[in-house]
DRENPA-286858 format. One line per 4 residues: number of its first residue (from 0); their letters; for each residue x, y, z of C-alpha. Coordinates in steps of 0.25 Angstrom, whole numbers. Layout:
# residues N
NUM	a	X:Y:Z | ...
END
This chain:
# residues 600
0	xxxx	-74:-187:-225 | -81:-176:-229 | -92:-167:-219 | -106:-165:-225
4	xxxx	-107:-149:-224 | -120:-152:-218 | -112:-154:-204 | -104:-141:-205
8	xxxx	-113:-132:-198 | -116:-146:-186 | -99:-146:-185 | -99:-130:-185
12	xxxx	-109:-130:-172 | -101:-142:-165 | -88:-135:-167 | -94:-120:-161
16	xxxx	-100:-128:-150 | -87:-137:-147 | -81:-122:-148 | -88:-115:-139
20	xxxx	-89:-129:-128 | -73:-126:-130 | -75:-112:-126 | -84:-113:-114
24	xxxx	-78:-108:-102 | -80:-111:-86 | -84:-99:-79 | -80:-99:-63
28	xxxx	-86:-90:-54 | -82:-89:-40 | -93:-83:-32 | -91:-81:-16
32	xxxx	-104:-77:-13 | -103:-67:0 | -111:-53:6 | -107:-40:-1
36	xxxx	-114:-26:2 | -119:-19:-9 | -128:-7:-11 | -132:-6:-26
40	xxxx	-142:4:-25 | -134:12:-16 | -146:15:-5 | -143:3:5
44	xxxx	-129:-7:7 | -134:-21:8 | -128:-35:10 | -127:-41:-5
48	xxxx	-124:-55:-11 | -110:-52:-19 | -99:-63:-26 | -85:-62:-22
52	xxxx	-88:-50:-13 | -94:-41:-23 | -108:-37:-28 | -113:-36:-37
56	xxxx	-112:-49:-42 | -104:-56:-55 | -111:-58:-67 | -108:-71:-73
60	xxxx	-104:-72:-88 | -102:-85:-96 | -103:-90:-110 | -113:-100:-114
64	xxxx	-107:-114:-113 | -96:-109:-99 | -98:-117:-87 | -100:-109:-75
68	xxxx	-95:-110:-62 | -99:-104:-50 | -93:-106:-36 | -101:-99:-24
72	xxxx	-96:-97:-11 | -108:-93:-3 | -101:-83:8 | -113:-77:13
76	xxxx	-111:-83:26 | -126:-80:29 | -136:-87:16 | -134:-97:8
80	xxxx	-134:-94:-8 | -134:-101:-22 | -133:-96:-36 | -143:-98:-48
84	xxxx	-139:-95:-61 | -152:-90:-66 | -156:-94:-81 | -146:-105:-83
88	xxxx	-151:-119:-85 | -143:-125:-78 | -143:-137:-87 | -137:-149:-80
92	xxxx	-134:-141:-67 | -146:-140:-62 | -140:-142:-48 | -131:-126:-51
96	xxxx	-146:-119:-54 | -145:-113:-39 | -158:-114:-30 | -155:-115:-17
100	xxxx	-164:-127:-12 | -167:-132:-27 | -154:-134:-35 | -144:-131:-23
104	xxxx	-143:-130:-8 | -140:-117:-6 | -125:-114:-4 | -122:-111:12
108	xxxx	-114:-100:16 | -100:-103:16 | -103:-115:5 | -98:-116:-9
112	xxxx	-104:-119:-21 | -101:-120:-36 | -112:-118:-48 | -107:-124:-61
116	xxxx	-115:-124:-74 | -116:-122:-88 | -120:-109:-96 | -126:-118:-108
120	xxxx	-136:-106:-109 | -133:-91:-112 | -138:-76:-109 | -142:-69:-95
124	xxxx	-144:-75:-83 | -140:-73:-69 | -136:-77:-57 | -142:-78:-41
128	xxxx	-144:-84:-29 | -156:-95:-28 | -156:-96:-11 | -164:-89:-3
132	xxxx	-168:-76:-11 | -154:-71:-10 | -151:-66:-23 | -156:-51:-22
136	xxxx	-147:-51:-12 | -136:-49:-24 | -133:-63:-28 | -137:-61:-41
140	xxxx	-131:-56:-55 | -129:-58:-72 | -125:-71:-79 | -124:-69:-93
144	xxxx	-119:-82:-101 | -116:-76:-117 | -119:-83:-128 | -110:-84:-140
148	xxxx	-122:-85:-148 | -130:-74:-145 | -139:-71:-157 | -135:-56:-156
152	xxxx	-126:-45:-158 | -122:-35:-145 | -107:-29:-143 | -109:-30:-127
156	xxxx	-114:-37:-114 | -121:-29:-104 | -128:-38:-91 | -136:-31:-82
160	xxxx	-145:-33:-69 | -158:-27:-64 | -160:-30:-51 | -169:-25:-39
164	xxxx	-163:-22:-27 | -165:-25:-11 | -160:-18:-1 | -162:-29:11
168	xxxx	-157:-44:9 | -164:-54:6 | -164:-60:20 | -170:-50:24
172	xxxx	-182:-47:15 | -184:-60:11 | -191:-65:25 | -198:-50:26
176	xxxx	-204:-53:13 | -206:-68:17 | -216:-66:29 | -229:-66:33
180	xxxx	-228:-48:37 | -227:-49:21 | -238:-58:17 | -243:-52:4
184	xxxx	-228:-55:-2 | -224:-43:-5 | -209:-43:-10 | -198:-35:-5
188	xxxx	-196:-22:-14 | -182:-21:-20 | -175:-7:-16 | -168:-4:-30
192	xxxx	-167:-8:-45 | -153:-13:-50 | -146:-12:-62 | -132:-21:-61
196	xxxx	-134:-21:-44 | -133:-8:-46 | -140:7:-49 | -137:19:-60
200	xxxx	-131:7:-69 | -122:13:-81 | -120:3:-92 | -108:10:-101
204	xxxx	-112:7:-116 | -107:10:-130 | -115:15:-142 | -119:8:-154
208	xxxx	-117:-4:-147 | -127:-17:-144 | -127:-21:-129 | -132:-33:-125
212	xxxx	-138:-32:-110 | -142:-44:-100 | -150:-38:-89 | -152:-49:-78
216	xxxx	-164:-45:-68 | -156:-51:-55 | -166:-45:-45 | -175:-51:-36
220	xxxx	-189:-45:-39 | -192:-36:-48 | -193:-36:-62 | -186:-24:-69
224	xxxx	-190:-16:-82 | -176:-12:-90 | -177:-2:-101 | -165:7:-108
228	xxxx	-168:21:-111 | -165:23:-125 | -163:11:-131 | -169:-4:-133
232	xxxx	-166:-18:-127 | -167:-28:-138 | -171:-42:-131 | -161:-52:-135
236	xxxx	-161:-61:-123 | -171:-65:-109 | -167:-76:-98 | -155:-82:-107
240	xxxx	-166:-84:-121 | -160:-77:-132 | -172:-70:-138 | -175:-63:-152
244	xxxx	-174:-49:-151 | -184:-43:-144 | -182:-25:-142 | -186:-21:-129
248	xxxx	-186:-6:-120 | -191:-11:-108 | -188:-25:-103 | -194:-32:-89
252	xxxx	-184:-41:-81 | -190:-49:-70 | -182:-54:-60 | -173:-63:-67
256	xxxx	-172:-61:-79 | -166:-57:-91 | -162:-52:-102 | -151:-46:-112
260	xxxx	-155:-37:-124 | -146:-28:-133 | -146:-13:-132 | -141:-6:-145
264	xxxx	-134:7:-137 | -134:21:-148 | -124:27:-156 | -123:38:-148
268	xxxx	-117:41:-134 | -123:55:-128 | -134:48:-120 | -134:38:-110
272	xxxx	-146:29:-107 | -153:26:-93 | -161:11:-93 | -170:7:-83
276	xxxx	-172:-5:-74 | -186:-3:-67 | -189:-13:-56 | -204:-19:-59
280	xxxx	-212:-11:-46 | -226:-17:-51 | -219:-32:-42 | -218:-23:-30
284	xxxx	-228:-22:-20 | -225:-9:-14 | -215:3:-20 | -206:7:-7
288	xxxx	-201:19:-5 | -187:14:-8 | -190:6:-21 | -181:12:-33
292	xxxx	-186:6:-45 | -177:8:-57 | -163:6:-59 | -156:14:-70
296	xxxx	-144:12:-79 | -139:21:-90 | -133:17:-104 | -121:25:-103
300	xxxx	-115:28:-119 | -106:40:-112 | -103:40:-97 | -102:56:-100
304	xxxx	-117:56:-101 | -127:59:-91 | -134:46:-87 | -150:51:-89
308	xxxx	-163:48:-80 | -171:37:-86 | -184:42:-90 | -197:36:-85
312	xxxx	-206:25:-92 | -220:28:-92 | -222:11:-94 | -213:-1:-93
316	xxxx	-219:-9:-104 | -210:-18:-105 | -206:-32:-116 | -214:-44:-115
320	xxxx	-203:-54:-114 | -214:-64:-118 | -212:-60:-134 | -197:-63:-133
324	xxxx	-193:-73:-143 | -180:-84:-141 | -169:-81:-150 | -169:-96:-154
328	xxxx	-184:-98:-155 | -186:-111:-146 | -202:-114:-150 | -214:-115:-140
332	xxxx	-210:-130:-131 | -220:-140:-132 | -232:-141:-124 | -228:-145:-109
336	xxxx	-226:-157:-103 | -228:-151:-89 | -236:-140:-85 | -232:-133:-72
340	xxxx	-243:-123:-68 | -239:-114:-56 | -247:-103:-50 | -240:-90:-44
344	xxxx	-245:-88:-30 | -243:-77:-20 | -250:-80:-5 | -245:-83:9
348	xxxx	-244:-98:17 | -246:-99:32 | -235:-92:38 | -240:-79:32
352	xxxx	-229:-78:24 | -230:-75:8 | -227:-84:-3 | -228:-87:-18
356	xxxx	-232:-100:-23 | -233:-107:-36 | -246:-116:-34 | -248:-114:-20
360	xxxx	-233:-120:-16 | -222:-110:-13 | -210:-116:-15 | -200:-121:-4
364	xxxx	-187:-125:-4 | -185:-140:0 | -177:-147:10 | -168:-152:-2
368	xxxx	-167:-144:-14 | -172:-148:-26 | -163:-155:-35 | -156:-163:-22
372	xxxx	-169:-169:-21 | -172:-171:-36 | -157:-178:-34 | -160:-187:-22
376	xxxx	-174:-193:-24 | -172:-201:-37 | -186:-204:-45 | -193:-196:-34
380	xxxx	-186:-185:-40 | -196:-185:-52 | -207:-182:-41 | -210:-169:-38
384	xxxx	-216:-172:-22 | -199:-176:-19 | -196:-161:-20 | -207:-155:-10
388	xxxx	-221:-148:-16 | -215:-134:-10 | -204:-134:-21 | -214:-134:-29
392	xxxx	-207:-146:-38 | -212:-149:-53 | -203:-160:-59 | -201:-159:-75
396	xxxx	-198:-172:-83 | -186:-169:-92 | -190:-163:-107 | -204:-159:-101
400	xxxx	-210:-145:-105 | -214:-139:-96 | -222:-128:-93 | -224:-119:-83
404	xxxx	-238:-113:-80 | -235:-100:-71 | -248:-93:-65 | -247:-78:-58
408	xxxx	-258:-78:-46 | -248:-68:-41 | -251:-53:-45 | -235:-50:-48
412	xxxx	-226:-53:-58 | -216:-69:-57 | -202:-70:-64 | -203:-84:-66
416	xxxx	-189:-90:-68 | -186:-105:-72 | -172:-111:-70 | -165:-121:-78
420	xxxx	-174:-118:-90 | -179:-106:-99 | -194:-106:-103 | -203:-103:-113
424	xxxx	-213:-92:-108 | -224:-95:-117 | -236:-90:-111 | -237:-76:-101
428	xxxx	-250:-68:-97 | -250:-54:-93 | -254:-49:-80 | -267:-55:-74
432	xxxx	-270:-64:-85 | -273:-74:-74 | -269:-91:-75 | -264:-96:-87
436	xxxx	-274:-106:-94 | -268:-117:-102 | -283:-119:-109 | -282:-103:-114
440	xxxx	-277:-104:-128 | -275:-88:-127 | -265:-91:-117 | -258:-104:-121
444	xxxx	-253:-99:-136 | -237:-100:-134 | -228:-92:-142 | -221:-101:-153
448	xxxx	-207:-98:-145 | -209:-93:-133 | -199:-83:-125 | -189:-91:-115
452	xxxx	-184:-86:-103 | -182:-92:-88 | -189:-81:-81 | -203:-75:-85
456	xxxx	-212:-65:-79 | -225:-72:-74 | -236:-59:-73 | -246:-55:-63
460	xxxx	-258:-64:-62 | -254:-72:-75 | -247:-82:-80 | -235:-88:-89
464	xxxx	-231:-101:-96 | -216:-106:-97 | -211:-117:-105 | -199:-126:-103
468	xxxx	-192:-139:-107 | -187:-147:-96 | -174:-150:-101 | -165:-146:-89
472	xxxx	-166:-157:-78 | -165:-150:-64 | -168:-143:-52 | -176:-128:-58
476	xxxx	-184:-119:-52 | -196:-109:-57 | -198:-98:-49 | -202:-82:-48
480	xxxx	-189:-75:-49 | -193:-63:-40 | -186:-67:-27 | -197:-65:-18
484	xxxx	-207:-73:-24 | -194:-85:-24 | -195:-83:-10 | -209:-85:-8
488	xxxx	-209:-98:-16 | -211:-96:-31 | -204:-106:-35 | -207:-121:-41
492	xxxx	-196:-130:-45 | -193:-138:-59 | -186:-153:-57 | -184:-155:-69
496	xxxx	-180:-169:-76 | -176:-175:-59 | -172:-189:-64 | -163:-183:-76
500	xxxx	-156:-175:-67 | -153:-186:-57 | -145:-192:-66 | -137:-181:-72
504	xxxx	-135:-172:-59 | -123:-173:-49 | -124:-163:-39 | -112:-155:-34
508	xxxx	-107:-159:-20 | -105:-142:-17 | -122:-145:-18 | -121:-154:-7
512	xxxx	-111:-146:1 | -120:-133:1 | -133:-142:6 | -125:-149:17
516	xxxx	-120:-135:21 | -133:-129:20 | -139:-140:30 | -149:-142:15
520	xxxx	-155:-157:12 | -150:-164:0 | -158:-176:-3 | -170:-181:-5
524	xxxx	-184:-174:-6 | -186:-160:-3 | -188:-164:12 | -175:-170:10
528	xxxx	-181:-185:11 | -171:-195:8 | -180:-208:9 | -192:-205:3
532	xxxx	-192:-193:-8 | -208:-193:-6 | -208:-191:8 | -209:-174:9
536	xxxx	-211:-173:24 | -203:-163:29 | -200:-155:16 | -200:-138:17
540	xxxx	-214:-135:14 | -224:-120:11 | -228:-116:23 | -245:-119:28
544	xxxx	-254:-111:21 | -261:-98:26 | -274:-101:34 | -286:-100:26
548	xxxx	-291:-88:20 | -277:-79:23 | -271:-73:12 | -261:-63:12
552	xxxx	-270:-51:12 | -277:-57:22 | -264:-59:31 | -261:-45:27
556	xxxx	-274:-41:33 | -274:-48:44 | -261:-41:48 | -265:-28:46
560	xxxx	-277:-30:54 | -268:-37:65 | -259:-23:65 | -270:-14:64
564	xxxx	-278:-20:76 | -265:-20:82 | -263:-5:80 | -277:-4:84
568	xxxx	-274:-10:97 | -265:-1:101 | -270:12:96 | -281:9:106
572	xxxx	-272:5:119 | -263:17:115 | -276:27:117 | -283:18:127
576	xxxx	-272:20:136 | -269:36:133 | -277:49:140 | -287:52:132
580	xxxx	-288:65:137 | -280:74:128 | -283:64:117 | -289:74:106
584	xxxx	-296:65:92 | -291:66:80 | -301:67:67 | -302:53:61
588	xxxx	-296:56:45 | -301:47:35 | -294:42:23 | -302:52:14
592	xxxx	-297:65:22 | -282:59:23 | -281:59:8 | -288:73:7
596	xxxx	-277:77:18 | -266:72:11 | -269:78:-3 | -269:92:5
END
């Protein structure tokens, strides 16, 4: 029998698919998960997160459509850990996305545990812990899933990290930073800026060749400005979303994002480049003395050549990711189903201790995590109270869209980050434009296809409007992406689709293993309720609020005064008790005279 021609190009695409399905690889990576020391900016040996007794870490490569397989040993012997595979959908594994206390109990020391998923998505993501704001203690690097349909041409791959840099653990700095000597929130100041965990980077290139780059932000604060002397960046792709292209010389990566773009190198080899990766001070609150900024690499055509200083940039304007365009032109989604409306706040609870909130409820992890409890509580699970008000729980029906209303009351800059989803960014104001207004027509005209990515900066004392299709039942977090801010509670989670997921979900037993190892519930409501799912008494809650009319400055007020009457105190039983006889008065200096003295 005959085939119409009209089928040809329908059997052509089922053939390359069952080709490439044929292809397809399983990856498996063995990951013993221990302390190394490492001293990447070669001013102080610290202890370090490495795999298999190195640092730093692996980078993961795979192909679109590879399974993945991931076997942790957690040897720490003193923290428990996870991994999060940041970027990837999960689809159909929610239970392998990572969050210790969400997706996962986390993995004890001394316990094993085995991620398996699969890369149905390509481009530049990356890997970290999700437990206890361990990953800028090093458990963090590059995974780059290639795409045999990338829309364009290069000749090579380059993947490169910048990263910030501390030199004190995370044990240590977290609980200085979490306490109520700190009340105004400042956060910890990284030491250094890293290129590839490391400093003086060379990257050895060829002339007359197209690179492609994947630059991956792995670190834990800062946002990082990245420019090449000499030459352009063409934007070819952001978080995993292939995008027209878009030229760049100055490109801004918060925390956890990224990008690749292609740099055409010259045709000439008597020169070799410096490029920059500047750490973004303006999210600091003070500049220590200690504080090294920049990071520099060079492009080096000829190793022969001298590796030049890179010159000083009056401005750092940098592009608007906003105006970036998806290479496959996915239009505006519909108007949303659900509105999720979130206000960014900064401001302390009773214990004196500083904390961010979304809506006045700082997130807190839950007797049970997450997805036990979507998996225990049966139609409850559709509820939102099952899962505690302080995990700040919003449950999504499946095929909702759903949008995300994200309000700045704080004066610095959030990298919001979604898992299991990209987003449509379809609305962002600039710097103190206030509380977005869905009645302001000015502020409510969407771009006709609007940029995608999974993590988008949210400016000082404005706002921005993300877009999504619930199409991937599970367990997902939204949060800021600086560390710190994760620590203090910013952080609201997505259940999405619960009763869909009951059905087609089967959790592992190494899942079970790792929470009857840890001591960690895993049943029932987040207070780990078996018998009534709407019964919440004893579930992990925000501490009390601050009494009425304290505020931080006002604690910071307060405590000053408290030190000052103290010093006070003693200045006068010090002279009270001294022979005043050979006491001779010096001249009271006033502030006016001091800065006269020291201009002389």
């Amino acid at each position: 029998m005959a085939i119409s021609l009209s089928y040809f190009p329908i059997i052509c695409t089922l053939l390359l698919t069952i080709s490439r399905l044929a292809e397809a690889a399983t990856l498996t990576y063995d990951f013993n998960i221990t302390w190394v020391r490492a001293n990447p900016d070669t001013l102080i040996e610290r202890p370090t997160i490495g795999i298999n007794g190195e640092w730093p870490l692996p980078v993961i490569s795979a192909t679109k459509g590879d399974t993945i397989i991931v076997n942790v040993d957690n040897q720490l012997g003193n923290q428990t850990t996870t991994l999060h595979f940041h970027g990837m959908f999960m689809n159909g594994t929610t239970e392998m996305d990572g969050p210790g206390g969400v997706s996962q109990c986390p993995i004890p020391a001394g316990s094993q545990f085995t991620y398996k998923f699969y890369a149905n998505q390509s481009g530049t993501y990356w890997y970290h812990s999700h437990d206890k704001g361990q990953y800028p203690d090093g458990l963090r690097a590059p995974l780059i899933i290639s795409d045999p349909d990338f829309p364009y041409d290069f000749d090579e791959e380059i993947v490169m990290s910048v990263s910030d840099w501390y030199h004190e653990e995370m044990a240590t700095l977290i609980p200085k930073f979490l306490n109520k000597a700190n009340p105004t929130g400042a956060e910890p100041v990284p030491q250094n800026a890293l290129l590839n965990d490391t400093q003086n980077l060379t990257v050895s290139i060829q002339p007359g060749m197209t690179y492609l780059f994947h630059v991956v932000n792995i670190g834990a604060f800062a946002g990082q400005y990245l420019w090449f002397e000499g030459h352009n960046m063409t934007i070819v792709e952001v978080d995993g979303v292939f995008t027209d292209k878009a030229e760049a010389d100055l490109i801004y990566i918060a925390a956890a994002q990224r990008y690749s773009f292609l740099l055409t190198t010259k045709n000439e080899t008597t020169t070799n480049y410096a490029f920059v990766s500047s750490m973004d001070t303006d999210l600091f609150d003070t500049l220590p003395a200690d504080l090294n900024w920049n990071a520099t690499g060079w492009l080096v055509y000829d190793a022969a050549n001298s590796n030049p200083t890179p010159a000083f940039l009056d401005a750092l304007d940098d592009f608007d990711d906003f105006s970036l365009v998806p290479y496959d032109k996915m239009a505006l989604l519909p108007e949303a189903d659900q509105v999720i409306s979130l206000d960014v706040i900064m401001d302390n609870l009773g214990n004196g201790k500083p904390y961010a909130f979304f809506n006045n409820i700082t997130y807190t992890t839950q007797k049970v995590p997450t997805i036990y409890t979507v998996m225990t509580t049966g139609e409850d699970a559709s509820n939102p109270a099952v899962y505690s008000e302080f995990s700040q729980p919003f449950v999504l029906e499946k095929n909702q869209i759903i949008e995300i209303v994200v309000n700045n009351l704080d004066t610095g800059k959030h990298p919001f980050h979604l898992h299991g989803h990209n987003f449509q960014a379809i609305a962002r104001s600039e710097d103190n434009d206030g509380a977005f207004d869905a009645t302001n027509a000015t502020q409510t005209v969407y771009p006709d296809i609007p940029m995608r990515r999974d993590t988008f900066v949210l400016r000082p004392q404005g706002y921005i409007v993300l877009r999504f299709q619930a199409d991937n039942p599970g367990v997902w977090l939204f949060h800021c992406h600086i560390e710190w801010h994760i620590d203090q509670g910013l952080v609201a989670t997505m259940i999405e689709a619960p009763l869909e997921l009951q059905k087609s979900l089967v959790i592992p037993q190494d899942h079970y293993d790792s929470c009857i190892a840890g001591d960690v519930l895993h049943a029932g409501n987040a207070a780990g309720n078996i018998e009534d799912f709407l019964d919440l008494s004893g579930a992990n809650a925000q501490p009390g609020p601050l009494p009425a009319g304290f505020t931080a400055r006002g604690i910071v007020a307060l405590t000053f005064s408290i030190i000052a009457a103290l010093i006070g105190l003693a200045v006068i039983t010090t002279y009270g008790m001294a022979d005043v006889g050979g006491v001779v008065q010096e001249p009271i200096i006033h502030n006016e005279e001091l800065t006269e003295r020291s201009s002389k």
